[in-house]
N, C-alpha and C positions, 0 to 999 in steps of 0.2 A: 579295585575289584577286577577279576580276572571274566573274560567270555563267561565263562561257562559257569562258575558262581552268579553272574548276573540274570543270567538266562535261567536257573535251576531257582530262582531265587523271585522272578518274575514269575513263573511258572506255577512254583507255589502259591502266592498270594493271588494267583486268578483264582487257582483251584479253592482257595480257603475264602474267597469272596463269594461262590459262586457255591460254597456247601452253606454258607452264613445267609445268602438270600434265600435257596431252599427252606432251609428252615424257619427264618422271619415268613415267608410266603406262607407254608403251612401253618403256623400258629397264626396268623391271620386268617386263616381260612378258617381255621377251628374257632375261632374267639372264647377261648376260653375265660371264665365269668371271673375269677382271678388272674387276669394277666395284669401284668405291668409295666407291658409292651403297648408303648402311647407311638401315635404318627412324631412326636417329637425325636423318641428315642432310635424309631426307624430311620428315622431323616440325620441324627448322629453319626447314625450306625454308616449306613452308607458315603457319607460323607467322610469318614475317618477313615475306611477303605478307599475310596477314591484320592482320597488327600495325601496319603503313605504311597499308593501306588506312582502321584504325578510326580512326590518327590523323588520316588527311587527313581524314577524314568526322566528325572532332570539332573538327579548326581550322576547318573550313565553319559546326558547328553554334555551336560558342561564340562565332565573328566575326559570327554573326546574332541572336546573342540578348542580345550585350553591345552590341550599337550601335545 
């Protein structure tokens, strides 16, 4: 992965973390009487973003510290 792929590439996945909690936050706030949005599938949600994020941010650090 080149600089600036990685950067452009972290970049987005903030931005798409942080339009995906906006909107989990507001339909929480609304509680809509058919949702299907449990604290389980919240605690996924954020978890699989966090989880993709440490990985790319540990293919960045170990592809700099092994070459």
């Amino acid at each position: 992965m080149s600089e600036d792929f990685f950067y452009a590439f972290i970049t987005g996945w903030a931005i798409l973390a942080i339009f995906w909690l906006i909107i989990v936050t507001f339909i929480l706030i609304r509680k809509p009487p058919k949702s299907r949005l449990t604290n389980n599938t919240i605690a996924y949600s954020i978890f699989f973003f966090l989880g993709l994020l440490l990985i790319i941010i540990s293919i960045r650090y170990y592809r700099f510290v092994f070459s």
